[in-house]
C-alpha positions as CSV (number, residue, x, y, z in Angstrom):
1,X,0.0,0.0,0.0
2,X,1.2,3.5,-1.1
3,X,2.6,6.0,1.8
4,X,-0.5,8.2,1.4
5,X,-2.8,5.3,0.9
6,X,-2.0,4.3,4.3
7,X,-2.3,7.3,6.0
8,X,-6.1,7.6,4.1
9,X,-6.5,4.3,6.2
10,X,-5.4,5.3,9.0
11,X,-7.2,8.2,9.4
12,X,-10.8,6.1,8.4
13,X,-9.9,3.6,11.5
14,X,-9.1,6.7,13.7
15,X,-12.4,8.2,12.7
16,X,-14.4,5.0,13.3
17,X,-13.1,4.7,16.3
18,X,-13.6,8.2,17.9
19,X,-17.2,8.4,16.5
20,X,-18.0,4.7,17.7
21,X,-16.7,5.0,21.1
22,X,-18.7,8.4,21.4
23,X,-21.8,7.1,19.9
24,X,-22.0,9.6,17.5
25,X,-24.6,9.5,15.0
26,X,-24.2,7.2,11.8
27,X,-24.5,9.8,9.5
28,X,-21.6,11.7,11.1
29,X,-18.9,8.3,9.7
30,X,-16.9,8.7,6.9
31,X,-18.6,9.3,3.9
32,X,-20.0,6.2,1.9
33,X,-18.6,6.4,-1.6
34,X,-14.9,6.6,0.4
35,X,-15.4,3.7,2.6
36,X,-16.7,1.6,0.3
37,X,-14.1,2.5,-2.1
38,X,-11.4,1.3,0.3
39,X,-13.6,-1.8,0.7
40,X,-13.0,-2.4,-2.2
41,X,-10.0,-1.9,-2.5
42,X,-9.2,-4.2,0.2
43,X,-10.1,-7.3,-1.3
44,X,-9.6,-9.3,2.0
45,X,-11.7,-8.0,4.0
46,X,-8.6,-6.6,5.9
47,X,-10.2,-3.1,6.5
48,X,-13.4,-4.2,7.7
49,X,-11.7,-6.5,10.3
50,X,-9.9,-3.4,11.5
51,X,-13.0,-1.6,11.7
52,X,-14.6,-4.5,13.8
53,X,-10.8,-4.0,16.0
54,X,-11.3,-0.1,16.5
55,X,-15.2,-0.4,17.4
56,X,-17.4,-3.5,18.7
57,X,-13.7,-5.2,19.6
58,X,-12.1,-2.4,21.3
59,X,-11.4,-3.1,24.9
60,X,-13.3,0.1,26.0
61,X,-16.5,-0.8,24.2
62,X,-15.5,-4.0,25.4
63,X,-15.6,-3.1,28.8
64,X,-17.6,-0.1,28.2
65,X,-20.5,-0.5,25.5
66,X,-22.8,2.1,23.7
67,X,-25.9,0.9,23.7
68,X,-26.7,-2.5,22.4
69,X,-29.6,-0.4,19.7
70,X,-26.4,1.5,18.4
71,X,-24.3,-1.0,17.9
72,X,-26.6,-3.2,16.6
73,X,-27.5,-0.3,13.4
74,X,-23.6,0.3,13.4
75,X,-23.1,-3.7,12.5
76,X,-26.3,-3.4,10.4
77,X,-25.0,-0.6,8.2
78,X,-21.3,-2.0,8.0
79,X,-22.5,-5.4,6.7
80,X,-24.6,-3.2,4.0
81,X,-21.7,-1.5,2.7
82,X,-19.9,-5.0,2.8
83,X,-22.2,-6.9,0.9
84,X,-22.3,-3.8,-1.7
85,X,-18.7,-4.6,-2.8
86,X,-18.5,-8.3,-1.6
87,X,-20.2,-11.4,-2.3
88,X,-18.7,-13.5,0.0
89,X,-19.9,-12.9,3.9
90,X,-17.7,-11.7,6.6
91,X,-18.4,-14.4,9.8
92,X,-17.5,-12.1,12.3
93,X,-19.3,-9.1,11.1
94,X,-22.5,-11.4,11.6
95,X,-21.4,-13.1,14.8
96,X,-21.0,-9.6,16.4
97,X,-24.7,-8.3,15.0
98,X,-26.2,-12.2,16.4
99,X,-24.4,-10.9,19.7
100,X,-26.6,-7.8,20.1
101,X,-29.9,-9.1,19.2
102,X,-29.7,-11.7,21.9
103,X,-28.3,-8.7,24.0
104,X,-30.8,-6.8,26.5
105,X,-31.9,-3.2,25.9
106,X,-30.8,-0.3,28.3
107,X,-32.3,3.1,28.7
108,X,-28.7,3.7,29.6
109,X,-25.4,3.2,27.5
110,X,-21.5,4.3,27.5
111,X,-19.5,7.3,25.8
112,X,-16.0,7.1,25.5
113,X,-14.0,9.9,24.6
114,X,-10.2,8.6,24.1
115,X,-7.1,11.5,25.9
116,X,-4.0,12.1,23.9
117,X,-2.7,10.9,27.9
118,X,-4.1,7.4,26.3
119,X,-6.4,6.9,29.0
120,X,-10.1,8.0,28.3
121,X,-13.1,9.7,30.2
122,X,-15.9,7.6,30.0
123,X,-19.3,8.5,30.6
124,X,-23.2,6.4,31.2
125,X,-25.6,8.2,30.0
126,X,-29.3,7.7,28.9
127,X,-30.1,6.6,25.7
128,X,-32.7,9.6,25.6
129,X,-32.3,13.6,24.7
130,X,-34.7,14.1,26.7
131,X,-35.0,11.8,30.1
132,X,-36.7,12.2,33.5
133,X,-37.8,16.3,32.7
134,X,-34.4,16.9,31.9
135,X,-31.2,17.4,29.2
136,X,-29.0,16.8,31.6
137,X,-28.3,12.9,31.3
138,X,-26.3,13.6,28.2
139,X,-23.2,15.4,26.7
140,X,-23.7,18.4,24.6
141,X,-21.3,19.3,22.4
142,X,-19.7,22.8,23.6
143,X,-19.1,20.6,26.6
144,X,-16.3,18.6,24.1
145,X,-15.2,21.8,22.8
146,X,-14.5,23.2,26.3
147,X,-13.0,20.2,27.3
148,X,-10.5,20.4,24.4
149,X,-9.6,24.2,25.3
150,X,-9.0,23.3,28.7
151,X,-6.5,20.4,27.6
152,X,-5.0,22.9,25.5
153,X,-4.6,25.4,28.6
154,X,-3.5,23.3,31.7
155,X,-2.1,26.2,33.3
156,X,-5.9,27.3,33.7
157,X,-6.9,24.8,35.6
158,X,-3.7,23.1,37.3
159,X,-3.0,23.4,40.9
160,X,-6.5,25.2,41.4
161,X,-10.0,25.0,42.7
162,X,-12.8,24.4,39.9
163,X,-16.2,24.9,40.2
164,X,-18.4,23.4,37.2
165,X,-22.1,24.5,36.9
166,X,-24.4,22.9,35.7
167,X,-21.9,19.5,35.0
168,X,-25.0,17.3,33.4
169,X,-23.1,13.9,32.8
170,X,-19.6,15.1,33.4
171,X,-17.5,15.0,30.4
172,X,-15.9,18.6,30.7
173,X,-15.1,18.0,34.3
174,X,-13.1,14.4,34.0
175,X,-11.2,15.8,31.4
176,X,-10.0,18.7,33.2
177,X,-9.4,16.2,36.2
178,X,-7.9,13.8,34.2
179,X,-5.5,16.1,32.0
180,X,-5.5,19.3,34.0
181,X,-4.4,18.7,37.6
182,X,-6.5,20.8,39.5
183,X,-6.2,20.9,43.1
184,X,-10.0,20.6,43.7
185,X,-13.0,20.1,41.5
186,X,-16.7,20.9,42.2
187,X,-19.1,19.5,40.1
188,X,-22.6,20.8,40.9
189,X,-26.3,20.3,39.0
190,X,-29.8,20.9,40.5
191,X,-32.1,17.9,39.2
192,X,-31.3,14.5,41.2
193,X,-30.8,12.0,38.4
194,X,-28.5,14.7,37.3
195,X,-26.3,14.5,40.6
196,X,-27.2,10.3,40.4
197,X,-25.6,9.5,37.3
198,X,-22.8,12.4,37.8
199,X,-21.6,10.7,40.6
200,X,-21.5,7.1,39.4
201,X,-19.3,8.5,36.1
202,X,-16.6,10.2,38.9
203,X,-16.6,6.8,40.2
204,X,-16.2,5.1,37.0
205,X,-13.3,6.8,35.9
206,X,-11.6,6.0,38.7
207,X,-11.8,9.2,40.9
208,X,-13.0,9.3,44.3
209,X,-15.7,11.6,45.9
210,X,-14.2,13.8,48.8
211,X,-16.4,11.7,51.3
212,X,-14.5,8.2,50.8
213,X,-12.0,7.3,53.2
214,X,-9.5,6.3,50.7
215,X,-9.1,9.1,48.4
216,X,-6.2,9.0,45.4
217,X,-3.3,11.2,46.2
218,X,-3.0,11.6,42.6
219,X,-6.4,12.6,41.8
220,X,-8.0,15.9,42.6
221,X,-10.4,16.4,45.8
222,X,-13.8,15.7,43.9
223,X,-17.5,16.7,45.1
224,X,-20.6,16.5,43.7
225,X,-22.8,19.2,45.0
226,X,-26.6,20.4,44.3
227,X,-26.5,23.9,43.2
228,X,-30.0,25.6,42.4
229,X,-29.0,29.0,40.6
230,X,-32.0,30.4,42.0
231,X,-31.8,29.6,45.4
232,X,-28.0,29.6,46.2
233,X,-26.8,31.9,48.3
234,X,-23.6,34.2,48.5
235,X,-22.3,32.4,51.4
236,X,-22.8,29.0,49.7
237,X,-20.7,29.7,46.6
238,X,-18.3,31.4,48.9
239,X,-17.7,28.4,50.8
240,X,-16.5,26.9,47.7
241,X,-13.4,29.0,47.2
242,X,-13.2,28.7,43.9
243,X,-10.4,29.6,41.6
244,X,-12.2,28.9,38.5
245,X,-15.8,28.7,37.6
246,X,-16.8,26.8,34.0
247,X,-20.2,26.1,32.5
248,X,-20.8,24.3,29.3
249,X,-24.4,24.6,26.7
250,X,-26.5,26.1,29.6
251,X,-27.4,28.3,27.6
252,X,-30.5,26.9,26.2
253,X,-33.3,29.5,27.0
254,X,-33.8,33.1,28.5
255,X,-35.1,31.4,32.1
256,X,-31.6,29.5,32.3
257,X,-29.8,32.9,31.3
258,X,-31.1,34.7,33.7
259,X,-30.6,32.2,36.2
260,X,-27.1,31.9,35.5
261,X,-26.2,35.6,35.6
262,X,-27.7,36.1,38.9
263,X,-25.3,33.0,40.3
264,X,-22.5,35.1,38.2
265,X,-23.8,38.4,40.4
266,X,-23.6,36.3,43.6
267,X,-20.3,35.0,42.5
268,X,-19.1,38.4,42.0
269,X,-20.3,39.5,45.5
270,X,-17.8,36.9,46.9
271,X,-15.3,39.4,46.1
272,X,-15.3,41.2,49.5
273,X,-14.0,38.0,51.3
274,X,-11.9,36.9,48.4
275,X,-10.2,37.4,45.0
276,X,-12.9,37.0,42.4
277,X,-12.2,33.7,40.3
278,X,-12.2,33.4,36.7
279,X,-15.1,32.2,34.5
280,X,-14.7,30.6,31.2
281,X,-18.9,29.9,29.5
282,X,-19.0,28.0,26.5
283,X,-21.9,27.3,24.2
284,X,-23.3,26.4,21.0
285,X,-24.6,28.9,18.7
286,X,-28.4,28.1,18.3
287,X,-30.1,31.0,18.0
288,X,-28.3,34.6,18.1
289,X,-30.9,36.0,20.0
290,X,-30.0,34.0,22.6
291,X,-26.5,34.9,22.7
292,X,-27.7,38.5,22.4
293,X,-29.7,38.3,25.4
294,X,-26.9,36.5,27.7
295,X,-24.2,39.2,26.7
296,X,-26.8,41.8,27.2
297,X,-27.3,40.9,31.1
298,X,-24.0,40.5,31.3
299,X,-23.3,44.2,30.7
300,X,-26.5,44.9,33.0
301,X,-24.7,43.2,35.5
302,X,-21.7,44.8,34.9
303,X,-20.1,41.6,34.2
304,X,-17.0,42.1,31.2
305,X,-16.6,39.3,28.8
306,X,-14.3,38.7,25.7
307,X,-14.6,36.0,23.8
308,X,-11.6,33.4,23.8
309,X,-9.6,32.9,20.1
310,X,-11.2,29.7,18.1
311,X,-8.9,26.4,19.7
312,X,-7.3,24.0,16.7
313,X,-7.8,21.4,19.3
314,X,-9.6,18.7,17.7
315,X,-9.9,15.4,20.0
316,X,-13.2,14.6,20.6
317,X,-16.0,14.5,18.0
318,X,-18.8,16.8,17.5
319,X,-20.5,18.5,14.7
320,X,-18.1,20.7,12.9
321,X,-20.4,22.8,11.2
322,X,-22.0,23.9,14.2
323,X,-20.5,27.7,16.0
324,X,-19.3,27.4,19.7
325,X,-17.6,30.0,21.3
326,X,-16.2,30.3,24.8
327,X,-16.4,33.8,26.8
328,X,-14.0,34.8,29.6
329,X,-16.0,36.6,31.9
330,X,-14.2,39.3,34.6
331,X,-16.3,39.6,37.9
């Protein structure tokens, strides 16, 4: 295989495996007409069984597995793209699908999102947008995009106290505590299944919650705490001492805007006892509007922002067409 024709390879297997692991949607996979041009290409069947190596047989999704529904229409459509260039079967392609259809549905399921440490964050999360009244019980994806800025900038983070609001499933947070080295990290939410299933992913990646008697002494001092933006008071956030404040896709509507800038006011007010921290918000641009109306409060609040440069970053993966920007708010 030529130089460059390996490299094309290599960069299809990275791809599947980075969009497997991470669930992503089908449609987000290399395009057809390229894969099945390298299918055919490999007249073997080589590729496909390092496809099957990089997805269904990797040992995270071995240990860790989307949900069976996904990988059962990720087999589906990768025998349909086999059998378009092939006449003769692949057996483990259909010993893998006979796998998941004897396999046991889940509302719940794993993402993985592999480190360039080598390790990985991984997260359970429900199968469902939407689930229990809430979007929390999933990753959005300025919470990947923050994630990536804050491996890009350690120094941010390292040897510091982090508070995280609104963490939904905790993708942002593990990779900061993973890759970062923070002294202490806060992860807070409001809704219960939120805090439920925010905990159990600390304790699947291996970090322990400040209440265990064994803590790592390599890991950062983790909490989990319930934070209602509308009801928390100076004195609470205060009591959190922290260095840096984050939030990721929060957001979403002008209730949850307003909500956040009054915790950014109260945050602000903890400037009389100590030195104001920083606070880095990063979204998805939806709607304009919306944006409008957050930096709009923001000046009524008399809260500065600038917006931080565009990161080249590009580990984890999310829709690329999509607009996410990051602010750096002073208090």
């Amino acid at each position: 295989m030529a130089p460059e024709e390996d490299t094309g390879t290599e960069l299809l297997l990275q791809s599947f495996e980075r969009r497997f692991l991470a669930a992503r949607a089908l449609r987000s996979f290399p395009g057809r007409q390229s894969l099945e041009a390298k299918l055919r290409d490999s007249s073997d069947s080589e590729l496909l069984r390092d496809i099957l190596q990089k997805t269904v047989k990797h040992p995270v999704c071995v240990k860790h597995p989307p949900s069976v529904k996904y990988v059962r229409c990720f087999l589906s459509e990768l025998i349909k793209k086999h059998e378009a260039v092939h006449t003769e079967p692949l057996d483990e392609l259909y010993e893998a699908l006979a796998e998941t259809l004897m396999a046991k549905e889940s509302t719940q399921g794993h993402r993985s999102y592999l480190l360039p440490s080598g390790g990985s964050v991984t997260l359970s999360e429900s199968t469902a947008i939407i689930s229990h009244g809430t979007t929390g019980l999933v990753t959005w994806d300025a919470a990947l995009y923050l994630a990536e800025w804050a491996i890009e900038n350690p120094a941010a983070f390292t040897d510091r106290t982090v508070l995280e609001l609104g963490s939904g499933a905790g993708l942002t947070g593990l990779a900061i505590c993973k890759m970062c080295h923070p002294r202490a990290y806060i992860f807070s939410d409001c809704h219960s299944r939120v805090l439920k299933q925010l905990r159990g992913n600390v304790l699947l990646n291996g970090l322990s919650l400040e209440a265990d008697i064994t803590p790592n002494l390599d890991s950062p001092r983790v909490t989990v705490a319930q934070l209602d933006w509308d009801v928390t008071t100076v004195s609470q956030l205060s009591a959190f001492q922290p260095d840096v404040v984050i939030a990721a896709d929060v957001l979403y509507c002008p209730e949850a805007i307003m909500s956040l800038v009054g915790v950014l006011r109260r945050l602000a007010a903890c400037r009389e006892h100590q030195r104001a921290p920083e606070v880095y918000v990063a979204f998805t641009v939806r709607n304009p509007g919306t944006c409008q109306l957050f930096t709009t409060e923001l000046a009524r609040a008399r809260i500065k922002w600038e917006a931080e440069p565009r990161h080249d970053q590009k580990l984890f993966p999310y829709e690329e067409h999509l607009e996410m920007a990051i602010l750096n708010l002073t208090l």
